[in-house]
N, C-alpha and C positions, 0 to 999 in steps of 0.2 A: 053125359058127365056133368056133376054139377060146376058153378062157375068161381073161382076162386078169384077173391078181391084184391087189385092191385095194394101194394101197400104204402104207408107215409102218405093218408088223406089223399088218395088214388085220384077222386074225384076230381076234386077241387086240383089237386096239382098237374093233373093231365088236360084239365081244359086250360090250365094256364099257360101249358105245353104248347096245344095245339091254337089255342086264338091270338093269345101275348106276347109272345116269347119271339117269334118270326113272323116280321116285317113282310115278307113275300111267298108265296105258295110253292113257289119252284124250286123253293131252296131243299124241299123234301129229295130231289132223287138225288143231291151235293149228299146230303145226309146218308142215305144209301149208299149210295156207292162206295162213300169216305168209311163206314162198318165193313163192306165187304174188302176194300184195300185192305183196310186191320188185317182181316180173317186171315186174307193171305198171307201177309208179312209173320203171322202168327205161326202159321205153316213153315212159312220158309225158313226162319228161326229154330224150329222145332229141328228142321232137317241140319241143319248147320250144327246144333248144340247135342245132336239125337242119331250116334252113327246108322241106326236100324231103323231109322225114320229115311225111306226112297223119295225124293220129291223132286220133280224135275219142272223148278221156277218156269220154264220156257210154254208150259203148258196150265199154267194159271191166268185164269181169265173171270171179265162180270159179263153176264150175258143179261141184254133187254131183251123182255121180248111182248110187246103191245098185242093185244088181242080187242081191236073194236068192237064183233061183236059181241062177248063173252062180259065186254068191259074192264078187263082185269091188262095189268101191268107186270110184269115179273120181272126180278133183277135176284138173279144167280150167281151167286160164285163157288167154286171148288175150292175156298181155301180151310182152314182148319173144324170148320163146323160146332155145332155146340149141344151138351150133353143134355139131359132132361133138368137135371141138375143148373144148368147155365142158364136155360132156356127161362127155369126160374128165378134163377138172380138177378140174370140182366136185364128179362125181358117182365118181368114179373116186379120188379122192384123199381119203381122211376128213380132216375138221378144215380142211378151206381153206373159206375163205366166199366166193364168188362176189360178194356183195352186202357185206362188211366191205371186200372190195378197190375196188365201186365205189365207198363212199361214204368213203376213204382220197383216192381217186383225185380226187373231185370237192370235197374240201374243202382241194384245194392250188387251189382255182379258186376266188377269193375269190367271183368272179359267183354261184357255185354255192351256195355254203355253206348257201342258206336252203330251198333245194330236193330240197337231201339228206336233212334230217333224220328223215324219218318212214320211212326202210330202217331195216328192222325186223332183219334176219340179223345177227349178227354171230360165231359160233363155228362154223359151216359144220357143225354135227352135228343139226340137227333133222329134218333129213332120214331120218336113218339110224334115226329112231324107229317110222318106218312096220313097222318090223320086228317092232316088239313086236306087232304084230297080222294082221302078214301074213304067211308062208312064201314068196310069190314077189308082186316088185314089178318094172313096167315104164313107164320113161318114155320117152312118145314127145314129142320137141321137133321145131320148126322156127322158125328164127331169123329176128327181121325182114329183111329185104332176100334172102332166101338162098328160090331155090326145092327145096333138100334138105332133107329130115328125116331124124331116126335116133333110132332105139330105144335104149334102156338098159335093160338085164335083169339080174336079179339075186336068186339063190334066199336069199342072206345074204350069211357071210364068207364061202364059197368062190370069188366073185370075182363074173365081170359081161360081160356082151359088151355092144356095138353094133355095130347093123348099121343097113342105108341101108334105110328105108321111105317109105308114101307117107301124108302129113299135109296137107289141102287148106289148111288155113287157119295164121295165124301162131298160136307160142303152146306153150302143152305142157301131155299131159293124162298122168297118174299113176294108174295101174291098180294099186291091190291085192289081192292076191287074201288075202282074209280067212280065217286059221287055222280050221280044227274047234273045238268044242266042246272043254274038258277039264273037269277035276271040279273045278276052280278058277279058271277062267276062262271065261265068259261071252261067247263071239267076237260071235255071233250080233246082239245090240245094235249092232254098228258098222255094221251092215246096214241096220238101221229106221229109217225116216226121222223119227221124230221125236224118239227120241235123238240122232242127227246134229242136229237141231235146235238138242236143248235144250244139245248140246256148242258149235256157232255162237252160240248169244244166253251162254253160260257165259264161253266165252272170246276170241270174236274177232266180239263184237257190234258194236265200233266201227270194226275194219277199213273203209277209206272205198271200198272198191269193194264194188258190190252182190255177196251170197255167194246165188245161186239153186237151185234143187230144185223136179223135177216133184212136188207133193205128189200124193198119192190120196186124195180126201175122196168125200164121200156128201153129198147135198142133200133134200128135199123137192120132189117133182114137182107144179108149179103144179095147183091142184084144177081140174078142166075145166070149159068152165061149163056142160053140160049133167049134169053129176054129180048123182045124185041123195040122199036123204040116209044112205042106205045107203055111199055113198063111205066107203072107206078110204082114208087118204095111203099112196101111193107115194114109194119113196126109188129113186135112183139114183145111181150110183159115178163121178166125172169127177175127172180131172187138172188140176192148175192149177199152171202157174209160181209159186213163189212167194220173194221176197227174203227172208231168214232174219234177216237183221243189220240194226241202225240207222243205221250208218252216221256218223255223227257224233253225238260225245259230248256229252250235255246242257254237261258241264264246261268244252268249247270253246267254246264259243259267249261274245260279250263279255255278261257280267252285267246290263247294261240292255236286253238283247235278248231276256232269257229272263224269260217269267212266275211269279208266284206258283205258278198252279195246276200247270205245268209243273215244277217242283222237288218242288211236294207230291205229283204222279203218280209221277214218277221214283222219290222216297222209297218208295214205300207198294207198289209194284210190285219195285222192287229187294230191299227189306228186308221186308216180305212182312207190314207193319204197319195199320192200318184208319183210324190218327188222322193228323191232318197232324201233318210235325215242328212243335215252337214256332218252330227256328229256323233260317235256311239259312246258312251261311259259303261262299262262293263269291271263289276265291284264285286269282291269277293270278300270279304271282312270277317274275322276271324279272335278270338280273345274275351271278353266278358260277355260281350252282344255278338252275336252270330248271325250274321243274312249278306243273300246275297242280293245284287240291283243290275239291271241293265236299262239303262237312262239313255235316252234319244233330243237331242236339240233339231227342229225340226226347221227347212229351211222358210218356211213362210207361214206366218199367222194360221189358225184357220180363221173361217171367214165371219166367226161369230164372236174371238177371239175379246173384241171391246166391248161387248155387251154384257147385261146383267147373268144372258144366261149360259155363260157359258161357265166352267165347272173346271178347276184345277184337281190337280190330285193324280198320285201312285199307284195303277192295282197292284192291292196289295195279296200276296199268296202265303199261307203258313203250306209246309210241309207238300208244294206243289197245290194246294187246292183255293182256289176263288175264296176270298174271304170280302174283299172289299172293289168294286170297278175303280171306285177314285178316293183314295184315302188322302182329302188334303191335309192332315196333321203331317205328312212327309216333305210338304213341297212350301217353302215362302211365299208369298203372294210376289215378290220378284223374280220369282224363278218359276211362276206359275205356267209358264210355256212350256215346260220340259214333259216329256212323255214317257213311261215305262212301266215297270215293276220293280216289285221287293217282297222279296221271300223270305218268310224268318220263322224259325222255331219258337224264340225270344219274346215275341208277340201277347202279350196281355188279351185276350178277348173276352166279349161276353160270351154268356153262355149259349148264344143263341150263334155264335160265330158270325155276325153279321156288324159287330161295331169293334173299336179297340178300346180298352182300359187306358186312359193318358199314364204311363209310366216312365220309369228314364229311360227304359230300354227304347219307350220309344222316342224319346227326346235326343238319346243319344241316336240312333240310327237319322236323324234327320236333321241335326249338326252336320253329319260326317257328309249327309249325301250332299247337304249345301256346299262344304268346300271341297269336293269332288267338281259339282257343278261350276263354281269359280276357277277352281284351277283346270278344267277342261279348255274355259272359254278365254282366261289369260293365252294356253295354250295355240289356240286358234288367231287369234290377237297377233302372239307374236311370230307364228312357223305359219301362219296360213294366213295372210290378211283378206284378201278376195273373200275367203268363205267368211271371215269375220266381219267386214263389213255386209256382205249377204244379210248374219244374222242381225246381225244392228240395223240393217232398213226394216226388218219385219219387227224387234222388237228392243232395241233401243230403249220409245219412248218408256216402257213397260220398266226398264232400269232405273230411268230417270225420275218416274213416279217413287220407287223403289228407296229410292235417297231422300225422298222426301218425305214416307208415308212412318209412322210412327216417330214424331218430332227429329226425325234424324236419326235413329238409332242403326241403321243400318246403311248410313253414308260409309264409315271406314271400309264395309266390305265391298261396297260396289263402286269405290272410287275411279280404281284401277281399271273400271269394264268401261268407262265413260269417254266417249267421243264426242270431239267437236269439230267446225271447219276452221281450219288453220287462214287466216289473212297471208300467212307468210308462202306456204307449204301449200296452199291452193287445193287443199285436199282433209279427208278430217284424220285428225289426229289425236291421240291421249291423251291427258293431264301428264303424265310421265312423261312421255314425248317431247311436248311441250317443255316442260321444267331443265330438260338436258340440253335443249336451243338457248335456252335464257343465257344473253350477255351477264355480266356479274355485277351490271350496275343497274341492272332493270330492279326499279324498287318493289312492283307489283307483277300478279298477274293478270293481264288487261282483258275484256270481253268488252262487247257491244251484241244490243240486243237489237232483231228486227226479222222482220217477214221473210228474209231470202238475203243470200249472200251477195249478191248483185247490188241490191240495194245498201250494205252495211259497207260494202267497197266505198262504194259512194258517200259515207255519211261523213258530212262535213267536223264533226267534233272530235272523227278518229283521226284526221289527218295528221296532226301535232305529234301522235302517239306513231305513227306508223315514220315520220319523218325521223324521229329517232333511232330508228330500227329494231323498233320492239313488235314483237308476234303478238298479233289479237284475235281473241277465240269467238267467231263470230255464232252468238246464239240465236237459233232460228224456230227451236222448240215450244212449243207453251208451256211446259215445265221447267223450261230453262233459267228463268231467272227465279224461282223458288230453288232449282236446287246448286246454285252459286251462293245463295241465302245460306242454306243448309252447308254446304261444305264451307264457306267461311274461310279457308286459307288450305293451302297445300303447303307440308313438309316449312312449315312457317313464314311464309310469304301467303301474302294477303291477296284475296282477287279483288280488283277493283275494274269499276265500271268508266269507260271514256267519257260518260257523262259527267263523273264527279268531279269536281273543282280541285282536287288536290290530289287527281290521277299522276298531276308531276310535280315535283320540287320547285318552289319558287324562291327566287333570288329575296333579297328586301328591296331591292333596286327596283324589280317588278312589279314587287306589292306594292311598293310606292306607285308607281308609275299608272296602276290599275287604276289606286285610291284616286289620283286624279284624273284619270280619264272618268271616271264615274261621276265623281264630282260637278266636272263639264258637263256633263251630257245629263245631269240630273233633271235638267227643264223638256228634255226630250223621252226620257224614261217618265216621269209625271205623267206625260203625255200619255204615254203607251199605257201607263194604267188607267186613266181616268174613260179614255175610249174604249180600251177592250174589256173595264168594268172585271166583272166576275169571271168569268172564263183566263185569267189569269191570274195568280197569285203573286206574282211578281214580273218586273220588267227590270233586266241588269245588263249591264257591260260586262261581257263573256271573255274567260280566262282560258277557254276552250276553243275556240276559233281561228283558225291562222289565214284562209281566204275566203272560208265561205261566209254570207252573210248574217243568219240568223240560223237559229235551234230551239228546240223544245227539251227542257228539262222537265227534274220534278222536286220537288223538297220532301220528305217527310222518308216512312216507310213505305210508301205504295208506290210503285217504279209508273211508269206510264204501262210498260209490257205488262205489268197483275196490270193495271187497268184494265188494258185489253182483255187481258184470260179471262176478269171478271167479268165481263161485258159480254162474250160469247160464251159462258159457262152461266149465267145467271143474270140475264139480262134484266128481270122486272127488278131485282134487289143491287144492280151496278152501280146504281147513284150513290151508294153507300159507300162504296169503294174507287175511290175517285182519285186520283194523284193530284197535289198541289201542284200546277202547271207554272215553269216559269219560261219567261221570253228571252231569251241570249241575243245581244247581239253584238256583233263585229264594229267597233269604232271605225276601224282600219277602210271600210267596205264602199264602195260608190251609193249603193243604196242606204247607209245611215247617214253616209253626207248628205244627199235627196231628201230623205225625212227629218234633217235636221234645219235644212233650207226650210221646207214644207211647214213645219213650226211655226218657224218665224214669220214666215213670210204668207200662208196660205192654208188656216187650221181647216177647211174642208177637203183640200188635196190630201194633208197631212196625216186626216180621220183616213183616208182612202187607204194611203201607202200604210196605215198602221193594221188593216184589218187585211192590204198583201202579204206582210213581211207573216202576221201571223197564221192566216192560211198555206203560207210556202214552209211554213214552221212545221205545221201537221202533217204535209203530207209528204216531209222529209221524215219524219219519226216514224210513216205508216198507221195516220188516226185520220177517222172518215173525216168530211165534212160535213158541218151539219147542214149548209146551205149549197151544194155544191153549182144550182142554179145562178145562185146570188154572186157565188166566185166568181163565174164564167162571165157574167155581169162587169163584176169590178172591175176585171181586166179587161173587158171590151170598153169600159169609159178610160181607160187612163190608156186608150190606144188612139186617140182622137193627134 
């Protein structure tokens, strides 16, 4: 029979099919399998709208079935089959959809509209991907009611015949014949049945008609019972049917139907984890945008979590079938830890089903699932705090970053998720939290930054601020003082730093009082600058100090803590970001009486006690030494 020409530049449009259009080779049997679900649903409809149509759904299935040596693939189903007539529309004509025309067709039938929706086809080319793995494809169909079949054949673009054969049962089975070997492709896999497998449970696990395969497994021959103890076990090789797919997605299912344990399996088998998540979000959404999400907070990082390579994002499913592993257009890069799916009809795709269209549909579904994910983790916050601190040790900083990364724009949402250690409360607690403790005269809210909370107990410039009985939020974080930066004030009150000079109210009686103590000690502050030169940018009498001696501040915008961050984040270009270091000190203190003696009376002691005060300055702030040999020095000469 001669060969009849695909049509709409056959050629050229079928290699653009098969080489352009799909990213990946395997996606051909999603393709398949997703035309033969159609078929059936097309059936099953038929029977539903068709009282003299008998179908009994329970007995609709896709069968694989691999043939190595033969090299052929087949994927069967029994569902509605296609006429000679079809066989030339659909198959004959690129880019028509068979299944986008019925379900056109069936949604002018308002009866219909709720029965349509899980036809999966809609750009009529997934078919044509068989190609990427086969040199010669044949389907043989025979359409319900019709005692004819007919073949369709097809080496590629050169076109395609049908002719009249003989098919005993309703339905159509799809023969590929699987390419050779190249030195870049890999044919041979699409043959073994348990890659076909692991591509069924990949992509078209929820498909709701059973996907079956003879498997070939091996057993343990029951021991005999007159074996004696010399017995060896025997094995032997047997065939078993077996259902590939689930069939219905944990996510469909209504929320009060579905267990604990059952989400925490689902989790720990899908994402390949050992711990239950902390927490499930399980989303049914309903109204302009339709999908559903079942979203998992997981309790610990994985372990590649801060690196470049790891990879945020949703698998996404239309209609139950694999469209995407990690769609990050669904997930913020602050919520980029959450783990799940999202299933939606709504869904924009290309035609190749393997990207999404950016539309609102999907903009709205990825608002909502954000304050889903916020108010889960308020949630936990406030009815579960254990597990909420849990998740704040593994991803905390990841929030904190979160407040900071597009100039702030996304502080107001993640205010409320934000922990610190409390000075008061000896444990960490929220900004909210926080603000409800606050006396009515506390004019700020107070922080101090440093390595560990041990240390920030200790810090000489919080004392003043702690004697008054105000709570200080000790930050320990390397984001931490960037995103106090970024939040700027809570509910109108301002956070201030205990470093800052006018953390509290001053009298005029005290500013006077400073004025001149400054004044006095001007000949001993010269000092302090002219010895320690460049490495300070000032030497002052400290409004901050109540017993301890000396401190290190900074003037400008760069805190000493960015110094640090920069300094371990980009160490060759840290000179560039340097804080203006200034020297505080306590009048009040035995050691500024000593160096003020030492002045006067002995400018080589004086140099000495001026290069202590400011090494005891640094590494009360937590900043190295540059000399720390030369320190250990100092104080061995002034121990004489």
């Amino acid at each position: 029979m001669a060969k009849k020409q695909f049509k709409a530049e056959s050629k050229r449009l079928l290699d653009l099919m098969i080489n352009s259009i799909y990213t990946h080779k395997e996606i051909f049997l999603r393709e398949i399998i997703s035309n033969a679900s159609d078929a059936m649903d097309k059936l099953a409809y038929k029977a539903l709208t068709d009282d003299k149509v008998a179908v009994d759904r329970s007995e609709l299935k896709i069968t694989l079935t691999p043939d190595q040596i033969a090299r052929t693939l087949t994927i069967s189903d029994n569902g509605i089959g296609m006429t000679r007539e079809e066989l030339e529309s659909n198959l004959g004509t690129i880019a028509r959809s068979g299944s986008l025309q019925f379900k056109e067709e069936m949604a002018k039938q308002e009866k219909a509209e709720g029965d349509t929706t899980d036809i999966i086809g809609q750009f009529g080319v997934g078919f044509y991907s068989a190609f990427m793995v086969a040199d010669h494809v044949s389907v043989t169909s025979r359409a319900y009611g019709s005692d004819e079949a007919f073949r369709w054949e097809s080496d590629g673009a050169d076109g395609y015949t049908i002719t009249p054969c003989d098919k005993e049962h309703v339905g159509t089975d799809i023969v590929l014949h699987i390419k050779a070997n190249t030195e870049e492709d890999h044919y041979d896999e699409y043959l073994e049945q348990y890659r076909l497998s692991d591509l069924v449970k990949k992509y078209s696990d929820y498909i709701h008609y059973p996907i079956v395969m003879l498997m070939h497994k091996s057993r343990q021959k029951p021991r005999p019972e007159d074996a004696g103890n010399d017995y060896k076990p025997e094995w032997e090789d047997f065939d078993e049917w077996e259902t590939l797919n689930s069939m219905v997605p944990l996510w469909q299912r209504p929320k009060s139907e579905v267990k604990p344990e059952e989400y925490n399996q689902f989790y720990k088998e899908k994402y390949g984890d050992w711990e239950d998540p902390l927490s499930v979000i399980h989303v049914s959404a309903e109204g302009t945008v339709e999908y559903k999400a079942m979203l998992y907070i997981p309790a610990h990082a994985p372990f590649d979590f801060h690196t470049r390579e790891y990879q945020k994002g949703l698998q996404l499913y239309s209609s139950g079938v694999l469209i995407m592993d990690k769609c990050a257009d669904l997930l913020p890069d602050h919520f980029r830890f959450v783990k799940g799916v999202v299933d939606s009809q709504d869904f924009s795709l290309n035609i190749s089903r393997e990207m999404l269209q950016h539309t609102r549909q999907l903009k709205v579904i990825a608002t909502n699932l954000e304050k889903k994910i916020k108010a889960e983790l308020l949630r936990l916050q406030k009815d579960d705090r254990e597990k909420y601190e849990q998740f704040w040790k593994a991803f905390g900083i990841q929030l904190k970053v979160g407040v900071v990364s597009d100039y702030g724009a996304h502080k107001d949402l993640l205010k409320d998720l934000l922990l610190f250690f409390s000075s008061k409360e000896g444990k960490l607690t929220s900004l909210a939290e926080y603000k409800e403790r606050m006396p009515e005269d506390q004019p700020y809210i107070y922080y101090a930054c440093g390595e560990d909370t041990a240390q920030l107990d200790k810090l000489p410039q919080a004392e003043r601020i702690r004697d008054k009985g105000y709570e200080i939020l000790y930050l320990t974080d390397e984001p931490d003082q960037f995103v106090i930066n970024a939040l700027g004030e809570l509910d109108g009150k301002a956070f201030k730093s205990v470093d800052d000079d006018d953390a509290l109210p001053e009298t005029d009686e005290e500013k006077a009082a400073l004025e001149q103590q400054a004044e006095e000690s001007k000949p001993v502050l010269d000092f302090l600058k002219e010895t320690l030169g460049d490495q300070i940018k000032e030497a002052r009498i400290s409004k901050l100090l109540k017993t301890g001696a000396v401190c290190l501040t900074a003037d400008g915008p760069i805190t000493l803590e960015m110094e640090k961050y920069f300094q371990k984040m980009d160490p060759e270009n840290a000179g560039n970001m340097k804080a203006q270091r200034v020297l505080e000190l306590n009048p009040q203190s035995p050691a500024f009486a000593a160096l003020k003696r030492a002045v006067e009376e002995d400018k080589e002691l004086a140099g000495k006690y001026a290069q202590l005060l400011y090494a005891q300055a640094q590494l009360i702030a937590g900043l190295p030494l540059a000399d720390p040999a030369g320190y250990a020095e100092l104080v061995c000469s002034l121990m004489k």
